[in-house]
N, C-alpha and C positions, 0 to 999 in steps of 0.2 A: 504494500500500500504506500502510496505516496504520503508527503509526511502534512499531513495536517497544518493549515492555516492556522488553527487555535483550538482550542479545548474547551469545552464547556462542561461542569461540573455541581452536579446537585448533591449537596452533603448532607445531608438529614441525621435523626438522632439515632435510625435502626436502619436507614437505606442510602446505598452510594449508588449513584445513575453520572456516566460518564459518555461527552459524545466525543466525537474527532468530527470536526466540519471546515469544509473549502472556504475558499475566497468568496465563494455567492451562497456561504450560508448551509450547504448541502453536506447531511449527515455523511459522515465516511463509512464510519466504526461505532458501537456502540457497548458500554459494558456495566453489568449491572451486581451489584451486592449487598450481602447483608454487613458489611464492616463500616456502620454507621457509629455517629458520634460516640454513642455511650460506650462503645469497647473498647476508643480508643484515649491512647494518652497525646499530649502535641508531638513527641518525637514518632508516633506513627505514621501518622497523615502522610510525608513524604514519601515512604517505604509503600504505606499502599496505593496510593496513589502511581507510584510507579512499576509496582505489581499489573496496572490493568495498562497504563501506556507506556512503556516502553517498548515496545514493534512498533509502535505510530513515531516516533520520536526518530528525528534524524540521526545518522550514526556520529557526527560529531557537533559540538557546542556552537560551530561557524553564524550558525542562526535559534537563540531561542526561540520556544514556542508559546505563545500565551497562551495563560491556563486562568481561564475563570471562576469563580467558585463562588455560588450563592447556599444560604441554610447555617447547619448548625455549627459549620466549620470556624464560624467566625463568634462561638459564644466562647465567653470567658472558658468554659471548660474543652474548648475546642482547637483546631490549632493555634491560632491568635483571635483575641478580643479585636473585632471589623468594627464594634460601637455600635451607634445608632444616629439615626434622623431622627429628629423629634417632629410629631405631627403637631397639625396640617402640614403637609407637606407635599413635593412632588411624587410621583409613583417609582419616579426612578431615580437610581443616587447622581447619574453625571461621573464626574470624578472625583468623586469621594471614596474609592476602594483603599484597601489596604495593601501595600504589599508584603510580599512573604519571600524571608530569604531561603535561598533551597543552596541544600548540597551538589545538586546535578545542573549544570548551567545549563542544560538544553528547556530545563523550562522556568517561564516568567510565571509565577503566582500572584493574583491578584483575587482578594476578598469582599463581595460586596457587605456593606452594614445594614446593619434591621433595623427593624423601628418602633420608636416607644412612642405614649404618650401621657403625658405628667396628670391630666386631669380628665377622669378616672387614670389611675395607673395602670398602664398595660404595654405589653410590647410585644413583639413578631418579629420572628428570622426566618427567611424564608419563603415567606407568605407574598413579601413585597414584591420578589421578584416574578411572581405567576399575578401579580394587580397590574406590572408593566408588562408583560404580555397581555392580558385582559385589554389593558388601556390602548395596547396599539393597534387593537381589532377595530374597539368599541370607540376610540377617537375620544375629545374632551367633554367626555358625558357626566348626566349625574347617574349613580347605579348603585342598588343592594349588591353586596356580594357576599354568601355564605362560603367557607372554606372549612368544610370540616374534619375533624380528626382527631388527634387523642385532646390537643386544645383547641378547639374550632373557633373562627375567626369570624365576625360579623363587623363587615368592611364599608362604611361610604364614601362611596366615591364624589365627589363636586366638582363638576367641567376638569372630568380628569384626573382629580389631586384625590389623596389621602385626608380625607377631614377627619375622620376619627371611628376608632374600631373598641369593639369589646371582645375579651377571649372566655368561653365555656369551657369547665374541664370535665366536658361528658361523655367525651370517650375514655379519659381516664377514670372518672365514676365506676362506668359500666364496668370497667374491669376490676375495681377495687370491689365493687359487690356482687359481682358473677363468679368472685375469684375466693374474696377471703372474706365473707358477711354470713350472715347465718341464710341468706337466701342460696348460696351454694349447692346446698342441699336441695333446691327445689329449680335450677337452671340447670339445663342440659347442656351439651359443650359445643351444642351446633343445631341445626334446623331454624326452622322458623313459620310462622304463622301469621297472615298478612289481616287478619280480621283483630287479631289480638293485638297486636300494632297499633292498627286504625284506633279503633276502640281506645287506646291506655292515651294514644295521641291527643283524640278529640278531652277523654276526662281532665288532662292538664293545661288546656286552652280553658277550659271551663272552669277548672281549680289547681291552678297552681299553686294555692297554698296549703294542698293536702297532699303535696307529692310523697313525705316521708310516711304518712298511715297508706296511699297505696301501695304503697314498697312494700309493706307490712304485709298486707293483702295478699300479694304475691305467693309467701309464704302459708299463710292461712289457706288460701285456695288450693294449695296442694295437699296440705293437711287432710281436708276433706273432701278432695279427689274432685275439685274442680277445674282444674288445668293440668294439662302434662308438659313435661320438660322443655317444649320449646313452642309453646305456647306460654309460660312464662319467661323465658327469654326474650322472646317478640314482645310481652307485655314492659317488660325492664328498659329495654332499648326504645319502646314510643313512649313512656313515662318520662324519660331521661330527656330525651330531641324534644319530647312536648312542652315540656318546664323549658327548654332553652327556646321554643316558639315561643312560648309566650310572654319573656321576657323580653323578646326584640321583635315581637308584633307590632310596631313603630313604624320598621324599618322595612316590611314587607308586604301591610295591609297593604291591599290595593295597588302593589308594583310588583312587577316583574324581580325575580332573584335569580343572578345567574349562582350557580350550586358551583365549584371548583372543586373536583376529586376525579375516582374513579371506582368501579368495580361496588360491591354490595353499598357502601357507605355511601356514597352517591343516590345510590338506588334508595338506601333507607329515607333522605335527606329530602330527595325530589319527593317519594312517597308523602312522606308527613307535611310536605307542602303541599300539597294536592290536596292530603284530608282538611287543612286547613283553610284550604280556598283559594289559595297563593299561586301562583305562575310561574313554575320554578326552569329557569334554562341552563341544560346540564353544559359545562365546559371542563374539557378534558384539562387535568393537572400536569399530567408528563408535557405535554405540546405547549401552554401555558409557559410552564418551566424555562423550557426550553427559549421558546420568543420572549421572556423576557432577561435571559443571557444574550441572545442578540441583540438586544437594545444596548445592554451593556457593552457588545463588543463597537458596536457602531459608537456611543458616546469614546469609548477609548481611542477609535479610528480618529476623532474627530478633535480632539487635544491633542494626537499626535501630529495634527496633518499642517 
């Protein structure tokens, strides 16, 4: 393979996505892993990192190659602290990356920063850089945007910008109480059940301030053989997304949400938007990703030129 233009690079806290792309942008190579943040220390990064590129990398240092890198790589417990942009802000950093010194001169490292904001207090890594892909589809709009995941992300956009996001931690919830709560006993470890969903969804638009007695319920209902295992799974997972509708039913009544994921969680996300009444438009998170490291690589083009 000829040697890649540049690198583009999603680091996340459990997944690495790695591409090699030409001069107009076009995927070469592609490489994908579980050697995400959490298992790593800073002195790894370099090593795995060159685990998955070095066949793409020229045989000598005559020309580095830039390497992008948007996500977790840039948290304090990651290769280096990237910082932040404080919101309101633009969707994309410019040139504000970090760089990173590496042992092997054939490549440039470069860290995009995340972004906080001081009032409510919140922050995102990662997330930014799939809002500047979003943003250079959708052009200088206003827009909902839900990003969900272990901490899902409710994003507005204003002609384009970052005005200000809130983070849920209900996919980590679901796994603290599917996992290690006394409902364990009553969640199966897979299936699902789309009326039980529905249903747990609409009760927490309706009362969300009885999510902890439904939870309860969960349990009780197996007790006396009113649910099987993944029928209360499906009830856990719409109690959980519905308590987080209905705290940011502000943000969606009556607008369109584009949804940012993929695969079941997506599917869960648009679902519960649906039963809610909402107009949810699904947009893929890898492709996302991806456009908005081009943005990136084009602002770098563009301070160099």
């Amino acid at each position: 393979m000829t040697a890649p233009d540049w690198i583009a690079v999603d680091w996340g806290t459990s997944t690495l996505r790695v591409w090699a792309l030409g001069r107009e942008g076009e995927v070469l190579a592609t490489a994908v892993s579980q050697e995400g943040m959490s298992g790593l220390a800073p002195a790894d990064y370099e090593p795995v990192l060159m685990s998955h590129v070095r066949t793409w990398l020229p045989e000598t240092a005559a020309r580095s190659v830039p390497v992008i890198v948007c996500g977790m790589a840039g948290a304090k417990q990651g290769w280096k602290d990237a910082g932040y942009r404080q919101a309101p802000c633009a969707v994309f950093a410019g040139g504000e990356m970090t760089r990173i010194p590496t042992r092997d001169a054939r490549l440039s490292v470069s860290i995009l920063p995340g972004v906080c904001q001081m009032e409510p207090a919140d922050v995102m890594r990662g997330e930014e850089t799939q809002l500047a892909g979003l943003a250079a589809t959708l052009g200088p709009v206003d827009a909902t945007v839900c990003l969900p995941g272990t901490h899902s992300k409710w994003v507005r956009l204003e002609g384009g910008r970052i005005a200000g996001f809130r983070t849920f931690m209900t996919g980590e919830l679901f796994s603290v109480i599917a996992g290690h709560s006394l409902l364990r006993h009553s969640i199966a470890p897979e299936g699902e059940n789309a009326a039980a969903f529905a249903e747990a969804v609409e009760d927490m638009l309706a009362d969300p301030a009885g999510l902890t007695g439904a939870l309860f319920a969960i349990r009780a209902s197996g007790l006396v053989g009113k649910a099987d295992g993944a029928a209360a799974r499906s009830r856990l997972s719409g109690l959980l997304i519905g308590a987080e509708l209905a705290a940011t039913r502000p943000q969606w009544d009556g607008k369109p949400v584009h949804v940012v994921g993929s695969g079941a969680l997506i599917d869960a996300y648009a679902s519960a938007l649906e039963t809610a009444g909402a107009s949810p438009v699904r947009e893929d998170a890898e492709a996302l990703t991806l456009a908005g490291l081009k943005q990136a690589r084009a602002a770098m083009l563009e301070t160099q030129s």
